[in-house]
C-alpha positions in Angstrom: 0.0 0.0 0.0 2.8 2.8 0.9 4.5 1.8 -3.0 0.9 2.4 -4.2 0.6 5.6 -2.5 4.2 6.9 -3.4 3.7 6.1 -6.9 0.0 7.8 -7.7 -2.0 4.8 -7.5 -5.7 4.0 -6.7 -6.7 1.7 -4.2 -9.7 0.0 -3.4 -10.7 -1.5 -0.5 -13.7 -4.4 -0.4 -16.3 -4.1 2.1 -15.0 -6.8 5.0 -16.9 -9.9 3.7 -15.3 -12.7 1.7 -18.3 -13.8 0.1 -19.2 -11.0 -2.0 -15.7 -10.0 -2.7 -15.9 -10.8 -6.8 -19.2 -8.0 -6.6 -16.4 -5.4 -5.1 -13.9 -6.1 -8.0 -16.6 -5.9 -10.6 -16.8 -2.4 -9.1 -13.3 -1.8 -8.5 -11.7 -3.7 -11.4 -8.1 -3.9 -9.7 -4.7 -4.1 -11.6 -3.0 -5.2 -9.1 -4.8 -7.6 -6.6 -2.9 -8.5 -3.3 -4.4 -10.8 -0.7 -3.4 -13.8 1.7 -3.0 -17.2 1.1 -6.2 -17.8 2.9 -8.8 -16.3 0.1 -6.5 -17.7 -2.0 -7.2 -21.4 -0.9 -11.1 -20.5 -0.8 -11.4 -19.6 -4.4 -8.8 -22.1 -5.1 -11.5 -24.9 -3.6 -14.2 -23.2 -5.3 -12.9 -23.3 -9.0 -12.3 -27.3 -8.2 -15.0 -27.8 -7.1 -17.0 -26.3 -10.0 -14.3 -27.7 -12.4 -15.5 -31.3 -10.9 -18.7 -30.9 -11.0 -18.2 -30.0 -15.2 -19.1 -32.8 -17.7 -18.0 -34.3 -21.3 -16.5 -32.0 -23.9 -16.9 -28.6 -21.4 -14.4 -30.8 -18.8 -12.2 -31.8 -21.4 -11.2 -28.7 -22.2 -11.1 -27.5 -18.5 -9.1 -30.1 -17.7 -6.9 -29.8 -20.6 -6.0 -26.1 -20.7 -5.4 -26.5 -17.0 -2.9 -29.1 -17.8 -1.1 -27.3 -20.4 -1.1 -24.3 -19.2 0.7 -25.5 -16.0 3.2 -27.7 -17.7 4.3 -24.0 -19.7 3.9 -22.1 -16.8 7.1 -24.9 -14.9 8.7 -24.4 -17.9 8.9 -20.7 -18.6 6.3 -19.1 -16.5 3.9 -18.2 -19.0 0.4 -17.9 -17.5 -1.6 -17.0 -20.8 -2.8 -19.1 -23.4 -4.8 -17.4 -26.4 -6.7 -20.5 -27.2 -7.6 -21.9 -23.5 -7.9 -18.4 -22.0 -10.9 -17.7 -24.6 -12.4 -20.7 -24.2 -11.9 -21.3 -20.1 -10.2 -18.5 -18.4 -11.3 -15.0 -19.4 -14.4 -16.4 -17.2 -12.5 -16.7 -14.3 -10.8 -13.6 -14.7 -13.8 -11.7 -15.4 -14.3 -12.5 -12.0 -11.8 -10.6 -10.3 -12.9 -7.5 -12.3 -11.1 -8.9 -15.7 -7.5 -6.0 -15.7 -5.6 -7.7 -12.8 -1.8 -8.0 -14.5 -0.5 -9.1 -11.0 -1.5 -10.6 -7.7 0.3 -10.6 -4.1 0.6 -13.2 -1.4 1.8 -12.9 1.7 1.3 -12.6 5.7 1.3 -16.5 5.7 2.5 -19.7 3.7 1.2 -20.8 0.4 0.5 -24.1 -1.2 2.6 -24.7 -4.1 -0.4 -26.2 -5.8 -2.7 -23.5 -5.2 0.0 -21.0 -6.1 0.0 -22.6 -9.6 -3.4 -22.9 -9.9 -4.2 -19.5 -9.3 -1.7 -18.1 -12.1 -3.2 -20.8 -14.3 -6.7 -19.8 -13.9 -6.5 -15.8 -13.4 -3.7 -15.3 -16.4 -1.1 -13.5 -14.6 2.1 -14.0 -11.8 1.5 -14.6 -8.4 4.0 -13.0 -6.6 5.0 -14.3 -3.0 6.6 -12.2 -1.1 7.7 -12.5 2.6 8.0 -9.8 5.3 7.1 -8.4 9.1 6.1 -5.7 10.7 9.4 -4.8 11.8 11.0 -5.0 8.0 8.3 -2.7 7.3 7.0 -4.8 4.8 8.3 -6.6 2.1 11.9 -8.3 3.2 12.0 -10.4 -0.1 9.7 -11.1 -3.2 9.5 -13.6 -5.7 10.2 -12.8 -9.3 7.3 -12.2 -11.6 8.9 -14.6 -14.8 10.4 -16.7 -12.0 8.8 -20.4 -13.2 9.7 -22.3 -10.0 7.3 -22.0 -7.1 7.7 -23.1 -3.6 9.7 -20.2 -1.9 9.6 -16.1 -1.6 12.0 -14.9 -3.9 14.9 -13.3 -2.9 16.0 -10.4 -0.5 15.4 -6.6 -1.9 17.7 -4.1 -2.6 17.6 -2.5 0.9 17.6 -5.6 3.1 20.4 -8.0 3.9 19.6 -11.6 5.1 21.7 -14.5 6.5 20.7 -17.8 8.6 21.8 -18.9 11.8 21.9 -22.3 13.0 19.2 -23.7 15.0 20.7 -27.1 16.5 18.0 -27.9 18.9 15.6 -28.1 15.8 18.2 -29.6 13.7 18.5 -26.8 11.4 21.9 -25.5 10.8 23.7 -23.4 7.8 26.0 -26.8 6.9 23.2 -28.8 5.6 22.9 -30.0 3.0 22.1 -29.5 -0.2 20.7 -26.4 1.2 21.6 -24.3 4.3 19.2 -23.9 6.7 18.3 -22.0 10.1 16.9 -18.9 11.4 16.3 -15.8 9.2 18.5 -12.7 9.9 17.8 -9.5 8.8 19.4 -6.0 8.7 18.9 -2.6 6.6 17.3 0.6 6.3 13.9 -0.9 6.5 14.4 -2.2 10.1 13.0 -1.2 12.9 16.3 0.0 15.1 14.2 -1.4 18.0 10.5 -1.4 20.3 9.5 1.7 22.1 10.1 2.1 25.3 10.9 -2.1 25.4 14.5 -2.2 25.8 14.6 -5.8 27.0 11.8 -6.8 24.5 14.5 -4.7 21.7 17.5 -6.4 23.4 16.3 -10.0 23.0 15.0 -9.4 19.3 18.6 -8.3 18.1 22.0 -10.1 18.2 24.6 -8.4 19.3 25.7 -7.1 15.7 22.4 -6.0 14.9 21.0 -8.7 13.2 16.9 -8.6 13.7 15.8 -12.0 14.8 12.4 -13.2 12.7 12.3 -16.0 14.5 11.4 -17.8 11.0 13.4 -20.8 9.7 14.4 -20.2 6.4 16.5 -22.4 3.0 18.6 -20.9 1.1 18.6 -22.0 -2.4 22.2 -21.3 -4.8 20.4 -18.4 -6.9 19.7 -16.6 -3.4 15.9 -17.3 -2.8 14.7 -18.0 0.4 11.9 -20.7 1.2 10.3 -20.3 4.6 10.2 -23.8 6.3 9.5 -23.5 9.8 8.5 -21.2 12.8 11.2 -21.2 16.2 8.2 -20.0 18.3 4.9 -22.2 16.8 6.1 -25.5 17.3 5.6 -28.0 20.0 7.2 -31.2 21.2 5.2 -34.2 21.9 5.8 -36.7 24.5 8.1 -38.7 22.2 10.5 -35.9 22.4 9.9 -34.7 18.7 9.3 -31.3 17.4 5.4 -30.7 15.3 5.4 -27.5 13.3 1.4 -26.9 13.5 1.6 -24.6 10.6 2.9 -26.7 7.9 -0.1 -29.3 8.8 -2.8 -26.6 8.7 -1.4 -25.5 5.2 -1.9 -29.3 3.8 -5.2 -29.6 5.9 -7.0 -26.6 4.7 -6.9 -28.1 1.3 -9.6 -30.8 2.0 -12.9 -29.7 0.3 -15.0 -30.0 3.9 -12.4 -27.4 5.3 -12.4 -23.8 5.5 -9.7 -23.3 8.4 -8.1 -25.8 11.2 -6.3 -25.0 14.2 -3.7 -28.1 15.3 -2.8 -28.8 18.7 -0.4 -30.8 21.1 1.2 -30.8 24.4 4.3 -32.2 25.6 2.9 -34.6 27.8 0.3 -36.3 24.5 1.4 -38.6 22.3 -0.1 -36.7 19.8 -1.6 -33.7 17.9 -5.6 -32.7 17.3 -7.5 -30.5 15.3 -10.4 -28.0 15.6 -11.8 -27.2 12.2 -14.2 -25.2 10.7 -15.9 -26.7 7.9 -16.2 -24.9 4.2 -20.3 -24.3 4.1 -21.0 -24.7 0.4 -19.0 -27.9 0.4 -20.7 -29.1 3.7 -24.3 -28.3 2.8 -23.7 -30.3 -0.9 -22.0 -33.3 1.3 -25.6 -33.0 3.6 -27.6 -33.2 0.9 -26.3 -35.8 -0.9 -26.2 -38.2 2.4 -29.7 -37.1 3.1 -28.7 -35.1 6.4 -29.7 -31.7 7.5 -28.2 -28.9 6.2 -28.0 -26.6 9.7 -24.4 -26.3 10.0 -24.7 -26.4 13.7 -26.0 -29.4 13.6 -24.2 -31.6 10.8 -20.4 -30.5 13.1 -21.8 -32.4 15.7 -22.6 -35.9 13.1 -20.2 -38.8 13.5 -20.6 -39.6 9.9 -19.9 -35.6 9.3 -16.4 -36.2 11.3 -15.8 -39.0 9.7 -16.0 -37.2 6.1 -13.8 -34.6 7.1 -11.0 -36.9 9.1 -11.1 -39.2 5.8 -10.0 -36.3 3.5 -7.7 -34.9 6.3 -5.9 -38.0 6.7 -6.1 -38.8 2.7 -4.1 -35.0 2.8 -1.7 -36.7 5.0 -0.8 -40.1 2.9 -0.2 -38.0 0.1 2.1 -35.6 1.6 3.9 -38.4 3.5 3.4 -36.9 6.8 4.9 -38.9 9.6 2.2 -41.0 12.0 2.6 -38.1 14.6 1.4 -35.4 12.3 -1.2 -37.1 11.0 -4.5 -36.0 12.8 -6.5 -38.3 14.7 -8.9 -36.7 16.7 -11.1 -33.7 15.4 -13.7 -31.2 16.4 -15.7 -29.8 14.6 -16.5 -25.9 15.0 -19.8 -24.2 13.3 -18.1 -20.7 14.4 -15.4 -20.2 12.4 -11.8 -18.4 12.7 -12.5 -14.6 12.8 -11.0 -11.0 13.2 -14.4 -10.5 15.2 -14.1 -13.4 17.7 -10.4 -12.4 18.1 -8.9 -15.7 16.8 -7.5 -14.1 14.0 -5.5 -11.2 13.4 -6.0 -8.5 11.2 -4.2 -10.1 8.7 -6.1 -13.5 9.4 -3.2 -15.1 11.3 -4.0 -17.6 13.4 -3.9 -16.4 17.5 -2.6 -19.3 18.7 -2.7 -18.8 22.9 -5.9 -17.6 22.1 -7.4 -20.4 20.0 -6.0 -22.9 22.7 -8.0 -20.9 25.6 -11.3 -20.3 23.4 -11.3 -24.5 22.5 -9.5 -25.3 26.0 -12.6 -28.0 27.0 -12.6 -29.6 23.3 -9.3 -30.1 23.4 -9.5 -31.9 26.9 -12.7 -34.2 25.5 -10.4 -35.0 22.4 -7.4 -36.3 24.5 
């Protein structure tokens, strides 16, 4: 927003509610269209699920220009094709107001898949970039003709980054093929410290000035950085090894029944378990089809509506070879979902972690 405001630009804001977001760019018709990986899943699950639900010659040639427009976009990051973009994706991009050259991710991590998917279907490069508040902003950005996904570019032209080791995590800056550890960072675009926190300013910086992100990054040879781990959002289980919640959630929240999922373990379990949120849409077509109810606050609380959602949780799990302790066993089902307004997300729709484990404190007991 400050680069769109130094250099002239208009910007739109939509009105605070997901769901009628494609009404506010039909209004606003957005060149540029930045967002978190979040909405990015739920219209990612909403195209394949209309995409499925397509028959005969019309999901041929869905299913075809997705396929070869991805296999050109891995191999030189094209993201338009005259013949498939007339015929499939001028559609989809009509629905995002029909100018956006460029979309943004950041705030959070990004599914390599949906990533893809999304440059596929909206005809233009989704950058990621990767950033905090004290970096003000941006701290690295992926390259718009940059055909590999799966990290967040590398570091911009006022920032320096290294790693440092992070041996209890077994992360450390000899490994190989890649080095790996903590992210560093220094430049003109860091804070030089907290107000009035000196101790909370003292224990952020090392003693060179280095700003600690507390983020584990990889370092590829061309100088990109993939994001890989948090220091502070992981927890050990009773078997003495380390779960990073996050990367779970980001597999998890790909199931059709999900919308968000919140995973959880204590040093003294065995292991981890999950509070999710189902997707409506997806949920109400799953009732009706199994002849159930379609009141949401009901169907969280059927076995065979846990069941559903475990099966494609854990089917997520096989495929991404997840070990057997980050594999979710145990589930509850929430009809309330993840919100700024019930102060379980942030602004930026970051999971609140201490806060999720307060608000779902007697769920999680019944679970274990």
């Amino acid at each position: 927003m400050g680069m769109a405001l130094v250099a002239g630009s208009k910007i739109g804001y939509y009105n605070g509610n997901p769901a009628t977001l494609t009404e506010d760019c039909q209004l606003l018709r957005p060149t540029i269209f930045p967002s978190v990986p979040r909405l990015y899943t739920r219209i990612y699950s909403t195209i394949k699920q209309k995409f499925g639900a397509l028959k005969g010659c019309t999901a041929w040639i869905a299913n075809k220009g997705v396929q070869s427009k991805t296999q050109a976009l891995l191999a030189t990051a094209a993201t338009t094709n005259s013949c498939y973009d007339m015929l499939v994706f001028n559609k989809l991009k009509a629905l995002l107001g029909g100018q956006v050259e460029y979309m943004v991710t950041g705030s959070a991590p990004i599914d390599m898949e949906v990533l893809n998917f999304m440059k596929v279907c909206f005809c233009c490069p989704l950058m990621e970039g990767y950033g905090l508040t004290e970096s003000s902003g941006a701290t690295t950005l992926t390259a718009s003709n940059d055909p590999v996904a799966g990290h967040v570019g590398g570091p911009l032209g006022c920032t320096k980054l290294r790693l440092k080791s992070v041996p209890e995590m077994n992360y450390n800056i000899t490994d190989k093929p890649y080095p790996r550890g903590e992210v560093m960072i220094k430049g003109a675009n860091v804070t030089a410290g907290y107000f009035k926190a000196e101790k909370l300013t003292a224990d952020a910086f090392d003693n060179e000035g280095w700003f600690c992100t507390g983020d584990i990054g990889r370092v590829y040879p061309n100088g990109s950085l993939a994001i890989v781990d948090r220091v502070k959002n992981i927890f050990k289980l009773s078997h003495g090894e380390y779960i990073a919640p996050e990367k779970l959630e980001n597999v998890f929240v790909l199931a059709p029944l999900v919308a968000q999922v919140f995973i959880h373990g204590d040093s003294d379990k065995n292991s981890i378990v999950g509070i999710v949120a189902p997707e409506e849409g997806p949920l109400r077509h799953w009732a009706k089809e199994n002849n159930k109810t379609d009141d949401i606050s009901v169907l969280v609380n059927d076995p065979d509506v846990i069941k559903a959602v475990k099966d494609q949780m854990m089917a997520l799990a096989i495929q991404n070879k997840f070990t057997g302790l980050e594999k979710c066993n145990e589930i509850t089902l929430t009809a309330d979902p993840f919100s700024v307004e019930n102060d379980i997300l942030t602004p930026t729709f970051k999971l609140k972690r201490h806060v999720a484990r307060e608000v779902y404190k007697n769920e999680i007991a019944k679970m274990y």
